[in-house]
N, C-alpha and C positions, 0 to 999 in steps of 0.2 A: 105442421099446423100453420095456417096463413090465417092469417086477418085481413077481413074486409075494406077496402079504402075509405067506407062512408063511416065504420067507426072510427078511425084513425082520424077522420074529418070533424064527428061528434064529441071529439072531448073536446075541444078547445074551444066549441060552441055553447058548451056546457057548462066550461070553469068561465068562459065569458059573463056567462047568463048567471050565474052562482055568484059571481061578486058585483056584476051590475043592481041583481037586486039583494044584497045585503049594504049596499052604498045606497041605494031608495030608501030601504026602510028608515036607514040611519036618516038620512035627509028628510024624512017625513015626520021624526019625531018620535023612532024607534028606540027603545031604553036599551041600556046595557048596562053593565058594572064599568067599564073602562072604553074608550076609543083608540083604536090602532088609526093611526094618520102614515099613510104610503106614499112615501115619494117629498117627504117635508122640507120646503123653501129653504133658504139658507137663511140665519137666523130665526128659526121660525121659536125656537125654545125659549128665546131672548126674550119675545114678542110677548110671553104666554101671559095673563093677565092674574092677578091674585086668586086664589080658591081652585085656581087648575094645577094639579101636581103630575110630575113624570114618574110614572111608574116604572116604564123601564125603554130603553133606545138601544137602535138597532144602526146597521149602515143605511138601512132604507127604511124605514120606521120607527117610528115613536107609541109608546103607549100613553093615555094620558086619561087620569081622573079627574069627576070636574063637578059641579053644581048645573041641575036644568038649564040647558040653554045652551051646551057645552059645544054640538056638532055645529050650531050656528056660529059660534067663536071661530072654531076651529076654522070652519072654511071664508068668514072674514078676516082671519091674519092669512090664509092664503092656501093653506092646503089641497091639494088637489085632489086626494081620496081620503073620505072616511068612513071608515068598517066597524062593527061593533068587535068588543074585544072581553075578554072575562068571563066569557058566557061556557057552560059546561059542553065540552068538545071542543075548545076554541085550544088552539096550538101554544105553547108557554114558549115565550121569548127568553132569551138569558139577558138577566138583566142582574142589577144590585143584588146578591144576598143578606138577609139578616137573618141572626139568631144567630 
């Protein structure tokens, strides 16, 4: 079985386009339960302002909960992507356990 070189070319144009606009929505004032922030500054955790809490951190992400206004915060302390996070389908980080 061979595969075609234009699919081989389509998916990367595809996960491109699948998180470019999942980072629109967010930017436009899309809701979610939680914010995944990719790729977070160095001390970006430090930064984080009262009523925003970390759900859970990764090497290359952060989860974080927050009050309206939240994706605006985020990428004035500096973030450079933000994804909606929490949402049914959304991948589970390992993070804190309780209970």
């Amino acid at each position: 079985m061979t595969i075609d070189a234009r699919w081989l070319a389509a998916v990367p144009l595809v996960l491109i386009g699948w998180i470019g606009t999942l980072a629109l929505v967010m930017r436009l004032g899309g809701e979610a339960p939680a914010a995944l922030v990719m790729f977070p500054p160095e001390g970006f955790i430090r930064q984080l302002p009262e009523g925003v809490s970390v759900v859970s951190a990764g090497p290359v992400s952060v989860t974080l909960r927050g009050d309206e206004g939240l994706v605006a915060t985020l990428y004035r302390l500096g973030a450079p992507l933000v994804l909606p996070a929490g949402l049914t389908g959304c991948l589970p980080q390992i993070g804190p356990q309780t209970g």
